[in-house]
C-alpha positions as CSV (number, residue, x, y, z in Angstrom):
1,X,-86.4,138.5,-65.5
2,X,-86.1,138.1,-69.3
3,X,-88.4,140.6,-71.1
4,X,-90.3,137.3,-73.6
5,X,-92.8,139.9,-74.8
6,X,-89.8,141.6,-76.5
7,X,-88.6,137.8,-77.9
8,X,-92.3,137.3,-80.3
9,X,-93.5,139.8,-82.6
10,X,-95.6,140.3,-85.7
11,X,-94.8,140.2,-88.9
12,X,-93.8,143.6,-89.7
13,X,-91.7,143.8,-93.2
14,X,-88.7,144.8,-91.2
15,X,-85.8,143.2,-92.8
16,X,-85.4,139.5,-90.8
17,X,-83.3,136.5,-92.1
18,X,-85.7,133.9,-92.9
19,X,-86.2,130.8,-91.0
20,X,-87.4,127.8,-92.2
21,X,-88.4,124.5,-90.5
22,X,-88.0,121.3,-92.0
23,X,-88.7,118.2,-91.4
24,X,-86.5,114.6,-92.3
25,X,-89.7,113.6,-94.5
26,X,-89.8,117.0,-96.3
27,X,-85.9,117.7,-96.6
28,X,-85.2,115.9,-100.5
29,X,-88.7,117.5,-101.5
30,X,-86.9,121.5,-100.0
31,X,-83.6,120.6,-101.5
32,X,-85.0,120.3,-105.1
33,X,-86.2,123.8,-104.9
34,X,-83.1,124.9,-103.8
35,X,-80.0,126.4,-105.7
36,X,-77.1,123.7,-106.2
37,X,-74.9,125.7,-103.6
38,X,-77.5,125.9,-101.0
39,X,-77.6,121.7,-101.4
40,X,-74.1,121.6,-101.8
41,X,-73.7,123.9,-98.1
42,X,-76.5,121.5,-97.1
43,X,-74.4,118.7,-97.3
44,X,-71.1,120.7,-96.1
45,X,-73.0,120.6,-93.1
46,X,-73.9,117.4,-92.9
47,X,-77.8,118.6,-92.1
48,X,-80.3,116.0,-92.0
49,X,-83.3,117.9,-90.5
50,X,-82.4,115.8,-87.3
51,X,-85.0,117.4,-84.9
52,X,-83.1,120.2,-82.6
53,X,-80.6,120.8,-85.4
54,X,-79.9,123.6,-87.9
55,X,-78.0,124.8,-90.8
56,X,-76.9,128.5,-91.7
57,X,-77.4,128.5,-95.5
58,X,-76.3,131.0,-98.3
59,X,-79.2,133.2,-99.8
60,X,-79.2,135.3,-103.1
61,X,-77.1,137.8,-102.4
62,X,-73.0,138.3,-101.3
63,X,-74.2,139.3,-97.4
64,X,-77.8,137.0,-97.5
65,X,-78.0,134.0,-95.8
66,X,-81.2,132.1,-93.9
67,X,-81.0,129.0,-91.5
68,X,-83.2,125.7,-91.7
69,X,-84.3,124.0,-88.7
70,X,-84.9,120.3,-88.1
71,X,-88.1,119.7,-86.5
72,X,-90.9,116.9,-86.1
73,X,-93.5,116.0,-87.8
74,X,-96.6,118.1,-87.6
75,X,-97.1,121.2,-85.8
76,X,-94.0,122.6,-84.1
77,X,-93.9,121.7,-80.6
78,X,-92.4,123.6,-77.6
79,X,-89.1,122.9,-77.8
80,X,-88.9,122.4,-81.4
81,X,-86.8,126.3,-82.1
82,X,-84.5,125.9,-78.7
83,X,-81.7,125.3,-80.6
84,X,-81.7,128.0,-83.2
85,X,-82.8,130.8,-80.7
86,X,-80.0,129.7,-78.3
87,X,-77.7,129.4,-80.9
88,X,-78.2,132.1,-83.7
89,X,-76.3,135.2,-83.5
90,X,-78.8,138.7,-82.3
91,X,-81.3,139.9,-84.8
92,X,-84.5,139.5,-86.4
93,X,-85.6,136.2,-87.7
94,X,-88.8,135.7,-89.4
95,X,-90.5,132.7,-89.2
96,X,-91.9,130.2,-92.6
97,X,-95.3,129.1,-91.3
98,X,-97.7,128.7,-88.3
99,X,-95.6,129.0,-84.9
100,X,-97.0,126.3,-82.5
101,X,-96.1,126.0,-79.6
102,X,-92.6,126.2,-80.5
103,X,-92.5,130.3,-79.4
104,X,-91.7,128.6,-75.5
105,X,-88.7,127.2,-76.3
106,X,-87.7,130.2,-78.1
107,X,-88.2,132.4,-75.3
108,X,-87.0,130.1,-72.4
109,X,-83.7,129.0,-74.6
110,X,-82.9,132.4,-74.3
111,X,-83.2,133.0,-69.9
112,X,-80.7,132.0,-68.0
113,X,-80.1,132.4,-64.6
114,X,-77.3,135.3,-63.5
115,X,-77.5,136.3,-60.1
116,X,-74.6,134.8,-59.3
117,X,-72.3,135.8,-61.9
118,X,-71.9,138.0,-65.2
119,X,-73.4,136.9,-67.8
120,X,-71.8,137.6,-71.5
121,X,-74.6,139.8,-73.1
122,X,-75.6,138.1,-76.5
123,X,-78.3,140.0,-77.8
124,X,-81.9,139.1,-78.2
125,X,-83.1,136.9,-80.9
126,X,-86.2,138.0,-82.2
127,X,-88.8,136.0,-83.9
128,X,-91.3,137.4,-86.4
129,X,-94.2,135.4,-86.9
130,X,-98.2,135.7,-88.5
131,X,-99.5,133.3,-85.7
132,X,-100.8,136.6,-83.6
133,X,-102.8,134.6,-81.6
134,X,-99.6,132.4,-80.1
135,X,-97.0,135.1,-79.0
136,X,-98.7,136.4,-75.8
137,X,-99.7,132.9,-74.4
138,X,-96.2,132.1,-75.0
139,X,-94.3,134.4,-73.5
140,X,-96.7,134.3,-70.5
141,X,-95.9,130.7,-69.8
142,X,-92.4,131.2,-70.4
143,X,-92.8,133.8,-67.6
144,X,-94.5,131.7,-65.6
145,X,-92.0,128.6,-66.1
146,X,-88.7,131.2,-65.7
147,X,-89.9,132.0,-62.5
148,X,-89.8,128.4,-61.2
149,X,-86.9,127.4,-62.9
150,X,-85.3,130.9,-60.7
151,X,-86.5,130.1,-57.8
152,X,-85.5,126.4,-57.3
153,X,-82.3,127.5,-58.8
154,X,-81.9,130.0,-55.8
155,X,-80.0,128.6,-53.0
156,X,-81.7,128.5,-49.5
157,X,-78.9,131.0,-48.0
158,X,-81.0,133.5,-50.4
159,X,-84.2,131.6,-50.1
160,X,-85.9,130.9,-46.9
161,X,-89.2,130.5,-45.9
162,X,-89.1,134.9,-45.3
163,X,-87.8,135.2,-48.7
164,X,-90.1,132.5,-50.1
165,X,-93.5,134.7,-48.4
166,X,-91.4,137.7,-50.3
167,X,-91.1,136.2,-53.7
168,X,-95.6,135.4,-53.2
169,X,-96.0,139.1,-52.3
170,X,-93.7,140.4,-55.3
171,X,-95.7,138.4,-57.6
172,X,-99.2,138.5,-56.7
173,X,-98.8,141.3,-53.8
174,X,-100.8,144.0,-56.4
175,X,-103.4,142.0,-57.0
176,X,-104.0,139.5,-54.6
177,X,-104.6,139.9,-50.9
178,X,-101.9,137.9,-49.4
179,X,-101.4,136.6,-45.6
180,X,-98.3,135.0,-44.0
181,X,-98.8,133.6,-40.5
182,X,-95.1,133.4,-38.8
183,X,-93.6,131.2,-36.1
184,X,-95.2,130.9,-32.7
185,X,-98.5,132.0,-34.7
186,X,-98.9,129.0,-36.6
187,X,-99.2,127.4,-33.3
188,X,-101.9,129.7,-32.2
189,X,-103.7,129.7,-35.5
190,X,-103.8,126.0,-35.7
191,X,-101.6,124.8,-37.9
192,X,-99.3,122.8,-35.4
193,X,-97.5,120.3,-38.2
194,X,-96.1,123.2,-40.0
195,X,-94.6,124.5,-36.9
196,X,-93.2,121.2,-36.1
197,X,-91.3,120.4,-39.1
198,X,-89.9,124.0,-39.6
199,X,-89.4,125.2,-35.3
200,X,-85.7,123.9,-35.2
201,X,-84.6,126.0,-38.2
202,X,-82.8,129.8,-37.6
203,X,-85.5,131.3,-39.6
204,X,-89.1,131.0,-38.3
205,X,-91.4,128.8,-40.6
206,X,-94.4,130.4,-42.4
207,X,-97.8,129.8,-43.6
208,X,-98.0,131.8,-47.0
209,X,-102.2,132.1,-48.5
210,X,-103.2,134.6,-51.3
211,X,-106.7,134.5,-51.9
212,X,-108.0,136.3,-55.5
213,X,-110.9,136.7,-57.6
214,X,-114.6,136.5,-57.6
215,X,-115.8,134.9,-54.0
216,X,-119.0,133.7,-56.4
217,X,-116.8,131.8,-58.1
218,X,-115.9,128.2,-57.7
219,X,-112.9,128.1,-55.4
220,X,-109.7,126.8,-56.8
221,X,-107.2,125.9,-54.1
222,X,-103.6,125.7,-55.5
223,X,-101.4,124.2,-52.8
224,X,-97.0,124.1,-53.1
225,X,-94.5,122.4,-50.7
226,X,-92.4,125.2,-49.7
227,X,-89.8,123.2,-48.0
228,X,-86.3,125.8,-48.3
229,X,-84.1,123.0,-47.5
230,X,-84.1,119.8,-46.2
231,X,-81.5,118.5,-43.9
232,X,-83.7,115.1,-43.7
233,X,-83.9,116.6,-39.7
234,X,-82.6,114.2,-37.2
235,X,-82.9,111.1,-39.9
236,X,-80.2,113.4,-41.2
237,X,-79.7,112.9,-45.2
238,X,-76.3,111.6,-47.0
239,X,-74.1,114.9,-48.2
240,X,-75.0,113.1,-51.6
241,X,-78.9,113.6,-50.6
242,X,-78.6,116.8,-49.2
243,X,-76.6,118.2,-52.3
244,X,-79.7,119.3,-54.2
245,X,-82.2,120.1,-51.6
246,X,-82.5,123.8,-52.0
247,X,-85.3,122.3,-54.5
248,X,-87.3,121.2,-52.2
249,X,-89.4,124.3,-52.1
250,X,-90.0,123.6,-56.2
251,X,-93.7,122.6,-55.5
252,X,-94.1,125.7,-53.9
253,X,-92.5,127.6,-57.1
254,X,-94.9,125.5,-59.4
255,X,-98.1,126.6,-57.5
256,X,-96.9,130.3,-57.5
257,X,-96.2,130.4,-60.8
258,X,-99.8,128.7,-61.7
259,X,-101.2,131.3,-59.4
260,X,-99.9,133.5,-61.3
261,X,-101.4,132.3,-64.8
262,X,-104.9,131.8,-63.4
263,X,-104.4,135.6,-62.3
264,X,-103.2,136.6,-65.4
265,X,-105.8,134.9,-67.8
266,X,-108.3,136.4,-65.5
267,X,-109.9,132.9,-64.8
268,X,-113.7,132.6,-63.6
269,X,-112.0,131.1,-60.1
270,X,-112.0,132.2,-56.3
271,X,-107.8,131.7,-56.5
272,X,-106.7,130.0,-53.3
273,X,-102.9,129.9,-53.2
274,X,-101.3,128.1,-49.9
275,X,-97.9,127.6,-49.6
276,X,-96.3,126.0,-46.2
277,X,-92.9,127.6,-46.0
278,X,-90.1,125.9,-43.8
279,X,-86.8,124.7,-43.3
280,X,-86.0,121.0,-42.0
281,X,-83.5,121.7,-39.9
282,X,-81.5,119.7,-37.1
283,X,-81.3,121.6,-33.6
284,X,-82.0,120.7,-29.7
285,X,-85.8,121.6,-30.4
286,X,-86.5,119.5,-33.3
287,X,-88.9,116.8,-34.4
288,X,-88.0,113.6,-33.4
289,X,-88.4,110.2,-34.3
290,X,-91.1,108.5,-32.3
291,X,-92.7,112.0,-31.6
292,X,-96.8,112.4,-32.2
293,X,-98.0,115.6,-33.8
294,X,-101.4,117.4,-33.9
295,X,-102.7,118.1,-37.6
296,X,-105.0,121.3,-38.4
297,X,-107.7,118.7,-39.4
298,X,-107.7,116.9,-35.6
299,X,-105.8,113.9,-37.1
300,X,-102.9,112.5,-35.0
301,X,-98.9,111.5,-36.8
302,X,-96.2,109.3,-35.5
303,X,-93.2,110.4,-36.7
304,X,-91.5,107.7,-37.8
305,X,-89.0,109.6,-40.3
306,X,-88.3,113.3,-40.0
307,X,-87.3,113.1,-43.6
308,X,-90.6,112.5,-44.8
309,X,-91.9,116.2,-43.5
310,X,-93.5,117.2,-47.0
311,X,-96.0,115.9,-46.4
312,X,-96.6,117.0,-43.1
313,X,-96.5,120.6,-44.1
314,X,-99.0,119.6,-47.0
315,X,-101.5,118.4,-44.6
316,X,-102.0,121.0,-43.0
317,X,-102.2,123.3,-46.3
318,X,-104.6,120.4,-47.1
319,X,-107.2,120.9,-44.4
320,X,-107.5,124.7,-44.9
321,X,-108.1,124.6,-48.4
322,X,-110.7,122.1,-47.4
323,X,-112.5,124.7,-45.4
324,X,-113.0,127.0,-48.3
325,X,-115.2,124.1,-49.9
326,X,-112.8,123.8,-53.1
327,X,-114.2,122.9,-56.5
328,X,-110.9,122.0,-57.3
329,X,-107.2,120.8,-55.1
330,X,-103.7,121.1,-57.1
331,X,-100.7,120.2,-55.1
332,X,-97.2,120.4,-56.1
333,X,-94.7,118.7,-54.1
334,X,-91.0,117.5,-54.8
335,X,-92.1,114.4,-52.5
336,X,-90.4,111.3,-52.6
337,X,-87.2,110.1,-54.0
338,X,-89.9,107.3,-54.9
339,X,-91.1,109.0,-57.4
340,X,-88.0,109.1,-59.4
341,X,-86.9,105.8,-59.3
342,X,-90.1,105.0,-60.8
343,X,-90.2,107.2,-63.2
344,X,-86.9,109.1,-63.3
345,X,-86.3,113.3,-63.7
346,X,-88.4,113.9,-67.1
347,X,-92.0,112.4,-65.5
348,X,-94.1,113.9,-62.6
349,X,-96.0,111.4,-60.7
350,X,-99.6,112.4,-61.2
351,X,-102.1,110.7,-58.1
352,X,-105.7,112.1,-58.3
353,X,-109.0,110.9,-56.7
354,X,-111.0,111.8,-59.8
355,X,-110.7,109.9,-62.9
356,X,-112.3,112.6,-65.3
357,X,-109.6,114.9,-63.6
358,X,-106.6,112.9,-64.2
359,X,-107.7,112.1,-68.0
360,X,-108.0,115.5,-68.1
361,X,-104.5,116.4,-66.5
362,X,-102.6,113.4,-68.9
363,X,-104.1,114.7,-71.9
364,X,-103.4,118.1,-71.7
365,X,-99.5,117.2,-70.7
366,X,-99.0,115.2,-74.0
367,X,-100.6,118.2,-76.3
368,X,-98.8,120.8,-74.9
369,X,-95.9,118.7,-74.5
370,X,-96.0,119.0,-70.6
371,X,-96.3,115.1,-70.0
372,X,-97.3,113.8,-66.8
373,X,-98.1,109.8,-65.5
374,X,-100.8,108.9,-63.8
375,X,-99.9,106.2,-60.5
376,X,-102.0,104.5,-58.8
377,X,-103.8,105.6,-55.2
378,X,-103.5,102.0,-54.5
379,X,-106.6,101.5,-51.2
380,X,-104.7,98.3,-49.5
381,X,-101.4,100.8,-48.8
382,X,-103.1,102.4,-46.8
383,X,-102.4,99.8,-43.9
384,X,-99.1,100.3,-44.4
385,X,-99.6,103.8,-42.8
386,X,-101.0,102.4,-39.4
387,X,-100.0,103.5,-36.4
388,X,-100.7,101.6,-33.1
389,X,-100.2,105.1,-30.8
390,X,-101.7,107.5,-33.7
391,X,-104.1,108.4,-36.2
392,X,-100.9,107.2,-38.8
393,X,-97.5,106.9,-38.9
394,X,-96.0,109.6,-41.6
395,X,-93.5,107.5,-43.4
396,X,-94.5,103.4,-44.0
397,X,-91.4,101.2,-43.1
398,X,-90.0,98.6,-45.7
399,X,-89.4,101.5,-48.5
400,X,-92.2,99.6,-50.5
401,X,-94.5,101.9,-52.9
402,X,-93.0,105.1,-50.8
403,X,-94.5,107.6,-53.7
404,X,-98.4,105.9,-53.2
405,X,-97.7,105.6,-49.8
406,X,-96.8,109.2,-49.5
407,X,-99.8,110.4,-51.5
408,X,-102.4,108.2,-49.3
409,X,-101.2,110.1,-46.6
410,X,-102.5,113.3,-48.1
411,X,-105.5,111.9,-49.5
412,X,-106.3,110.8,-45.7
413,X,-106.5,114.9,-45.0
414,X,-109.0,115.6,-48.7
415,X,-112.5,116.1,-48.3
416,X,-114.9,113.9,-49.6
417,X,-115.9,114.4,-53.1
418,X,-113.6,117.0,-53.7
419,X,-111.5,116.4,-56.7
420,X,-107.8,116.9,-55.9
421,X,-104.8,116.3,-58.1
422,X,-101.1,115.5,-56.6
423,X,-97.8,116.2,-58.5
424,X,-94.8,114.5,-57.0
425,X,-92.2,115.9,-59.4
426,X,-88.3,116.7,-59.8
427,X,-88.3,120.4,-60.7
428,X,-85.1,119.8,-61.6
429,X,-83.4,119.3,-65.3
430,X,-80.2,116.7,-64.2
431,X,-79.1,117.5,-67.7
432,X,-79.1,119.9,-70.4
433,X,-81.6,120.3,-73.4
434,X,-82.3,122.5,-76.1
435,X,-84.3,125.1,-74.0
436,X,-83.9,123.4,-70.7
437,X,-80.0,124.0,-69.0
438,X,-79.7,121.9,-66.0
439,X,-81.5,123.1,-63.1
440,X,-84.3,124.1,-61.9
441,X,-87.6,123.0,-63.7
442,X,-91.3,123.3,-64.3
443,X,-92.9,120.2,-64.6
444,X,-96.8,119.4,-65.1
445,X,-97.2,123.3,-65.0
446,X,-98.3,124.0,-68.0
447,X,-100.2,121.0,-68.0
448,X,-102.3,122.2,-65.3
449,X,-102.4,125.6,-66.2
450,X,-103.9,123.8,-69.6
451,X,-106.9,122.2,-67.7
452,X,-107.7,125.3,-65.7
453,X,-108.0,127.2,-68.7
454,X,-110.3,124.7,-70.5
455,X,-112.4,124.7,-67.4
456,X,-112.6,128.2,-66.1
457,X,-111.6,130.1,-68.8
């Protein structure tokens, strides 16, 4: 993992080539304090303080030189120094004025994944800044969002449901008491739709819970689909569908990594982390279409897709968080292809039953530049998940509203009263951006991670 702690530092004196952001409003009124060959290199490089763009200007003397960066208006954001950290040569760089948020994207444009290959060292970039207070919450979340963009980025021949319990115990193992129940157990310790979406696979299926803090605390249950890779099972996905599902564990990566946070800003929370850890995988033993499953919370399924078994692991994560008596239910899931026609790979699908929660969740996305959209958990759908044999039927037929559908399913297995918030996300960058290289993603993390902190901080 990148060292980001080394990436931020204080303003020390040591020598650092300044760098100074500038906005399109503000560019005429910099350029008239500027020497005629710093406008005239200016314009050699055809800089318009376009936001993720720079320019590497002459200074005073024969070996000086500083760089200009084009950001927005108003404080810098988190993405707003990407393209100068990923594409400045090594050193020291001090920052002109308050940091922002922008010390995430200078961290995070500066990981990349290389387990599979040699990476050409560069050097770090270093930023200097006076903003004290920014540089450790930075680099924490740029922690926290490295480690989700590594582990959807990790192919399930590296990452299944044993490494996935692994990669909770690495993380959390020193300070959280963590429990994996494996295989046949599941069974035994009721948590029969788990086992039935992950018993066909060559490697066992898991339930993954660490448990942290103050029991006289209100409990926080932070739930992640930890699906290692989805076949589709016997409704057997295109090779076009299949291509990216390694990824499907990604709400599983989101809820370790907020874990980890709330751990880490020592929250006033009783930390419930589940993750249900399988593979959906095609063999002689697996779930079938017209098959009914048991459900830890005594609820019947029809299984009318085997594709749609996210949601089926979820539930039962669901209903034993529920028995804790949560003040508070997160889920991350990379749900429904729904999700994305809707709102396509930049926007996570927020459903909540709580209104103050959901204002909550939206408004922290757009300040810390983590957005999120709130769709509907729309009552009359949920006829569409009737079953004449079962409690419900796990997938509606028609393809109509299949992201609500999906999420009334899971509401079906929430308590009562108890607010709960559903991410249906992507976790997955289709294309490259300053600070964010295709791949694996975090999405409404730190979003979440805002609204804890506000409330349990």
């Amino acid at each position: 993992m990148t060292d980001f702690a080394a990436l931020l530092a204080p303003t020390d004196g040591q020598p650092s080539v300044p760098l100074i952001p500038v906005t399109k409003a503000g560019l005429d009124g910099w350029l008239a304090t500027q020497s005629e060959r710093v406008r005239v290199a200016v314009a050699a490089q055809g800089f318009t303080a376009a936001a993720d763009s720079m320019a590497i200007l002459p200074g005073d003397g024969p070996a000086d030189w500083f760089v200009v960066a084009g950001v927005a208006e108003g404080p810098l954001g988190p993405w707003a120094l990407a393209t100068p950290a990923e594409k400045l040569p090594a050193g020291r760089f001090a920052l002109a004025g308050e940091l922002g948020q922008a010390g995430l994207g200078w961290c995070l444009a500066q990981h990349r994944f290389g387990r599979y290959r040699r990476m050409e060292a560069k050097g770090a970039r270093v930023l200097t800044t006076t903003s004290l207070g920014a540089i450790s919450a930075a680099a924490s979340e740029a922690e926290a969002v490295a480690l989700v963009r590594d582990l959807v980025d990790t192919p399930a021949s590296d990452l299944g449901p044993a490494e996935l319990a692994k990669a909770v115990i690495d993380a959390l193992g020193n300070q959280a008491e963590v429990r994996v129940t494996t295989g046949e157990a599941l069974i035994d310790q009721n948590f029969p739709a788990v086992h039935a979406v992950g018993r066909a696979a060559a490697q066992v299926p898991r339930l993954i819970e660490a448990v942290w803090g103050d029991a006289a605390h209100p409990v926080v249950a932070i739930i992640g689909k930890g699906i290692t890779f989805d076949s589709g099972g016997l409704n057997i996905k295109p090779g076009g569908g299949m291509a990216l599902m390694k990824k499907d564990m990604g709400g599983a990566a989101h809820a370790l990594a907020l874990a980890k946070l709330v751990i880490q800003g020592n929250l006033r929370v009783r930390l419930h982390l589940i993750i249900p850890a399988a593979e959906n995988a095609i063999a002689g033993n697996a779930m079938r279409p017209g098959d009914i499953i048991g459900t830890r919370a005594g609820k019947t399924v029809e299984i009318t897709n085997t594709d749609a078994e996210g949601r089926l692991v979820l539930c039962d994560a669901i209903a034993l968080a529920a028995e804790k008596n949560p003040a508070l239910i997160i889920d991350f899931a990379t749900l429904t292809g729904a999700a994305r026609v809707a709102l396509g790979p930049q926007l996570p699908a927020l459903f909540a039953n709580d209104d103050a929660l959901a204002s909550e969740l939206v408004a922290a996305g757009a300040q810390v530049g983590d957005p999120v959209w709130r769709l509907p958990l729309w009552a009359p759908y949920h006829d569409m998940l009737k079953s004449s044999l079962a409690d419900m039927v796990n997938s509606a037929d028609g393809g109509f509203a299949g992201a609500i559908t999906a999420a009334l399913f899971l509401e079906k297995f929430v308590p009562t009263g108890v607010p709960w918030a559903h991410f249906d996300t992507f976790a997955w960058n289709n294309a490259a951006r300053p600070g964010r290289p295709k791949g694996g993603e975090a999405l409404a993390l730190r979003a979440s991670w805002a609204v804890l902190r506000s409330r349990f901080g």
